[in-house]
ZANU-317133 format. One record per residue (C-alpha): x, y, z; residue in one letter; residue number from 1. Coordinates in nm, 3 decimals. Example, Ala and Ser with C-alpha at 12.3 -4.5 7.8 and 13.67 -1.06 7.14 Angstrom:
residues 2
       X       Y       Z type seq
   1.230  -0.450   0.780    a   1
   1.367  -0.106   0.714    s   2
end
This chain:
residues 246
       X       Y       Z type seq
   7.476   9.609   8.584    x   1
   7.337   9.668   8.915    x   2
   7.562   9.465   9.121    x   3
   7.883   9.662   8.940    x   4
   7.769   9.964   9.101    x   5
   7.680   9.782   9.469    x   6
   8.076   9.651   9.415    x   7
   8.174   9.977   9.368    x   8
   7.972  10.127   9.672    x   9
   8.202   9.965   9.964    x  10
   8.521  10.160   9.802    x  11
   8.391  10.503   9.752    x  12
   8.251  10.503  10.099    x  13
   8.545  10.366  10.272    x  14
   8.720  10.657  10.108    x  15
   8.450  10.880  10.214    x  16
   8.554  10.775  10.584    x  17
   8.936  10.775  10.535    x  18
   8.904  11.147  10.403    x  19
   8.700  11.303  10.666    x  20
   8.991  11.138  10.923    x  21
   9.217  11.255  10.688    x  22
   9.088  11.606  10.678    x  23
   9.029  11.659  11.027    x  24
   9.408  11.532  11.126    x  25
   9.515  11.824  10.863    x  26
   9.289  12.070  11.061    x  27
   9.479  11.942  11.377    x  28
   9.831  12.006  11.229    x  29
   9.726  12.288  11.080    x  30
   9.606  12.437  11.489    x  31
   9.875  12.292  11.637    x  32
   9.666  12.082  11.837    x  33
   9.837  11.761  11.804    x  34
   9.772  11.670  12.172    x  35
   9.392  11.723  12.130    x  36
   9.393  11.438  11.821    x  37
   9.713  11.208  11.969    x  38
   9.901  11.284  11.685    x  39
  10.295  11.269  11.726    x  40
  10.409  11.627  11.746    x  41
  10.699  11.572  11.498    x  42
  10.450  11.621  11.219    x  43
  10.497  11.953  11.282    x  44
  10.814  11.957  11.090    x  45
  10.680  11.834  10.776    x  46
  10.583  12.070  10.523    x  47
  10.209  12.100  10.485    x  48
  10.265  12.036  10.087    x  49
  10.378  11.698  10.195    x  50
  10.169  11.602  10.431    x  51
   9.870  11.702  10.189    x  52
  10.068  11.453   9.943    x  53
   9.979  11.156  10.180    x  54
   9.661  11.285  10.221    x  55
   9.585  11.261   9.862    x  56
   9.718  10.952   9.851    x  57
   9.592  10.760  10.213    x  58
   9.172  10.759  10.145    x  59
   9.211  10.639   9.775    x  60
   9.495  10.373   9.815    x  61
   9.423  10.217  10.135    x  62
   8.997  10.201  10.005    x  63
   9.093  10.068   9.698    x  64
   9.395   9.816   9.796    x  65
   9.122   9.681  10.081    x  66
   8.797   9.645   9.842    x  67
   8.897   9.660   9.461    x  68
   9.019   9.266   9.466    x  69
   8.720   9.205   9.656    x  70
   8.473   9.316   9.459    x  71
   8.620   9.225   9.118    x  72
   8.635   8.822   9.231    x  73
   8.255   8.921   9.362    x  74
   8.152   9.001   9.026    x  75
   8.402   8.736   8.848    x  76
   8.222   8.489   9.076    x  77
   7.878   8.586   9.000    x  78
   7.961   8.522   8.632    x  79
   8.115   8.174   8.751    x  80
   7.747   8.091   8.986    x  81
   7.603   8.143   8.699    x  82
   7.691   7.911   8.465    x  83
   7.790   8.166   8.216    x  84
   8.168   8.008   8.157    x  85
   7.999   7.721   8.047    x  86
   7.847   7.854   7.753    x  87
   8.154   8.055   7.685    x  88
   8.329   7.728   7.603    x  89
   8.115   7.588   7.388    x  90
   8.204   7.842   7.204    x  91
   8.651   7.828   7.191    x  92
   8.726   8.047   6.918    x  93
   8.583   8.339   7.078    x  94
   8.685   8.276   7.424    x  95
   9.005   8.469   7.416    x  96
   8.863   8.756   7.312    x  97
   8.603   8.756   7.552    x  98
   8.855   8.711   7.817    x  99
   9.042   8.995   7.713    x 100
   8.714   9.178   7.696    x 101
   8.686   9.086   8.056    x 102
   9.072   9.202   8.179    x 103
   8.959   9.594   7.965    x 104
   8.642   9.550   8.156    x 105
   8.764   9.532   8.485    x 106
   9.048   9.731   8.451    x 107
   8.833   9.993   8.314    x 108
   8.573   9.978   8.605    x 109
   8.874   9.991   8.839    x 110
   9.023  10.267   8.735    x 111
   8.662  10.437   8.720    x 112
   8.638  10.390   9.054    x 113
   8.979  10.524   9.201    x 114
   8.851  10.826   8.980    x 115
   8.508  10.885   9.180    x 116
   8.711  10.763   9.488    x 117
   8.986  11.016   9.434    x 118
   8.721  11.278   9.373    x 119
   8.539  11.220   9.665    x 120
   8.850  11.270   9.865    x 121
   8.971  11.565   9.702    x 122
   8.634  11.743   9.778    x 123
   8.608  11.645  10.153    x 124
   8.984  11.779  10.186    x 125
   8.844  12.137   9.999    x 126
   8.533  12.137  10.277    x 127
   8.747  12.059  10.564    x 128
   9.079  12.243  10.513    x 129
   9.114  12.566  10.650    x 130
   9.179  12.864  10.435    x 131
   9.573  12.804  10.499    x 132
   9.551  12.440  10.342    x 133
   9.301  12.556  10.107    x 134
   9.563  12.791   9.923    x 135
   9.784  12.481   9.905    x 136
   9.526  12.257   9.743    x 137
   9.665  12.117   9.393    x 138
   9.431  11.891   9.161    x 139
   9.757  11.863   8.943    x 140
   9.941  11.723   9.275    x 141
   9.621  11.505   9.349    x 142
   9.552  11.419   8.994    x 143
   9.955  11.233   8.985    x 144
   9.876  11.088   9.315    x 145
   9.548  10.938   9.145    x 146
   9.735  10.792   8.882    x 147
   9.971  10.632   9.103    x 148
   9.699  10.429   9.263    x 149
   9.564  10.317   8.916    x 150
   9.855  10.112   8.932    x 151
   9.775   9.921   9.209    x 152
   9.383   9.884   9.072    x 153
   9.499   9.729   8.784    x 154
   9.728   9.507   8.969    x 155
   9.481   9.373   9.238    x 156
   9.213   9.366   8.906    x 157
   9.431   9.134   8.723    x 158
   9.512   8.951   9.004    x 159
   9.139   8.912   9.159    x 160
   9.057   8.776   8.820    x 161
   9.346   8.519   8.843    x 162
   9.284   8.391   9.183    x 163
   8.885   8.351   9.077    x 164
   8.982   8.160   8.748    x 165
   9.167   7.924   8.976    x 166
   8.914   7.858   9.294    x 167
   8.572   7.911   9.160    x 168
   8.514   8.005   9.540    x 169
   8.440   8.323   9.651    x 170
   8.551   8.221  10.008    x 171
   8.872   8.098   9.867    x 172
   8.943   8.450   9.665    x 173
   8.860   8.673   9.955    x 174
   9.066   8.457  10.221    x 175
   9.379   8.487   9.986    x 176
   9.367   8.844   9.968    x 177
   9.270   8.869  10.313    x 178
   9.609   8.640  10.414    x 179
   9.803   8.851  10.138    x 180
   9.691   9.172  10.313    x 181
   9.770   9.018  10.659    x 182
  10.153   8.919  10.528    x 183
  10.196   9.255  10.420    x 184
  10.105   9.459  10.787    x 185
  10.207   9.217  10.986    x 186
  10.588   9.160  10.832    x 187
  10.552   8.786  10.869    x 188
  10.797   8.758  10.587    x 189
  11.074   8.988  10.702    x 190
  11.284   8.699  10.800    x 191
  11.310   8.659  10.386    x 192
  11.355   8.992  10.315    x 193
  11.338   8.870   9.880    x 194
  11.001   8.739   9.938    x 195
  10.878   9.063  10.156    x 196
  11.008   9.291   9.900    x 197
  10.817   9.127   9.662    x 198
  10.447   9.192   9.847    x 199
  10.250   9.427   9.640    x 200
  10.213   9.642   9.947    x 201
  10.575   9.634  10.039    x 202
  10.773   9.667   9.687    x 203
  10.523   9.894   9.561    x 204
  10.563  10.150   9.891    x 205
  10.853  10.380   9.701    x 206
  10.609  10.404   9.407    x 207
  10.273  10.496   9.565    x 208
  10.450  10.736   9.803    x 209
  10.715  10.822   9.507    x 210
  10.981  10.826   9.752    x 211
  11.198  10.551   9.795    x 212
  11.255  10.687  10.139    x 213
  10.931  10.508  10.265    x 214
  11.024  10.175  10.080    x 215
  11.311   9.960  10.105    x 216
  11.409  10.007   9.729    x 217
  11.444  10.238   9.446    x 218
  11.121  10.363   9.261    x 219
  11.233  10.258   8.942    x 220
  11.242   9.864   9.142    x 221
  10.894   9.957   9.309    x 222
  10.763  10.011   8.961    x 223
  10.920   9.710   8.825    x 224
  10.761   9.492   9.066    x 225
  10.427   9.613   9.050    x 226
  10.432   9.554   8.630    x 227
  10.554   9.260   8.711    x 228
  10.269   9.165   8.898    x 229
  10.057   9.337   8.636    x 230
  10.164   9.054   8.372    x 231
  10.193   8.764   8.574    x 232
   9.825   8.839   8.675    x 233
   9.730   8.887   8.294    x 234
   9.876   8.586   8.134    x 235
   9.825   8.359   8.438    x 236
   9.433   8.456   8.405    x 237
   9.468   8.400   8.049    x 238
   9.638   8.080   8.095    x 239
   9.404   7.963   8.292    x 240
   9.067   8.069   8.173    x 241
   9.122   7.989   7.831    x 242
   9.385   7.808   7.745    x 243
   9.402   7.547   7.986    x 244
   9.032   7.472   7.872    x 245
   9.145   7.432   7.524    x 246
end
């Protein structure tokens, strides 16, 4: 039980950071001193209800994107070192159930800790904001935002789970989401525009930011692709962990 709380730690702390940035490049907007921060002066045409829409969402996506796979194939792979999935299929009649046990688990834990994450945020941008961006402050706006990012928790929870069933390896579960996070800010794919679109990161921009402005498709498609994702990750991982081992 302790080490689901030390998994948890690196997320809500990285959000911690992200929001006091966060909240000190509103305070800068909000001044007008753009020059004093290097921000790019055309920010000063954006509403401050939409800028305080990516600030709700920046902290709590990019924290949990970066350390929610992570630490879910941490703790999958401490169940793995220790010899517990042996037992488990000793035992075949009850191993899909305790799998999906495992997927309502981790899912549950995830979205627990986009909650505390999203929290966190929302109460360094109410310490830092001025009284101007104070008046503008929504937990209704923030709350949606929230629930957009549970989206991609579950996602990268499914997935984490997957990748673990399949390497066993810690190493090889954190270098694959370190080379998926790599395709997706570097644009490596571009040149195949199907397979970019396709990226977590990069179909699923139009949803998280719900505009499909920022993405290159629709949000309806953005949504699409991240459920998609969603069930490949489920029944792969079920696939795998149990009935392969049939």
């Amino acid at each position: 039980m302790r080490e689901v709380w030390w998994a948890a730690l690196p997320v809500v702390v990285l959000c911690l950071v992200f929001s006091v940035i966060n909240g000190e490049i509103m305070q800068a907007i909000s001044s007008g001193d753009f020059e004093g921060h290097g921000l790019d002066p055309s920010l000063a045409s954006k509403p401050l209800s939409e800028l305080l829409m990516e600030g709700y969402l920046g902290p709590v996506y990019q924290a949990s994107v970066i350390f929610i796979p992570l630490a879910v194939a941490y703790l999958a792979h401490m169940e793995y070192s220790n010899g517990e999935h042996e037992s488990v299929l000793l035992n075949s009649q009850v191993l899909f159930r305790r799998r999906i046990g495992t997927i309502l688990v981790v899912v549950s834990w995830s979205v627990m800790i986009t909650a505390m994450a999203a929290v966190v945020n929302y109460g360094v941008c109410f310490i830092l904001a001025d009284e101007t961006i104070r008046g503008l402050l929504s937990v209704y706006a923030a709350s949606a935002v929230w629930s957009r990012v549970v989206v991609f928790a579950v996602l990268f929870s499914v997935l984490a789970l997957l990748v673990s069933a399949l390497s066993h390896r810690l190493f090889l579960s954190v270098l694959f989401f370190l080379t998926l996070l790599l395709f997706s800010l570097s644009g490596i794919l571009q040149a195949v525009p199907a397979l970019h679109n396709l990226l977590p990161l990069i179909g699923g921009r139009s949803f998280a930011f719900w505009n499909s402005a920022v993405g290159l498709i629709s949000i309806g498609e953005s949504l699409l692709i991240l459920v998609a994702w969603i069930v490949v990750g489920t029944v792969g991982y079920l696939f795998v962990s149990v009935g392969k081992r049939r």
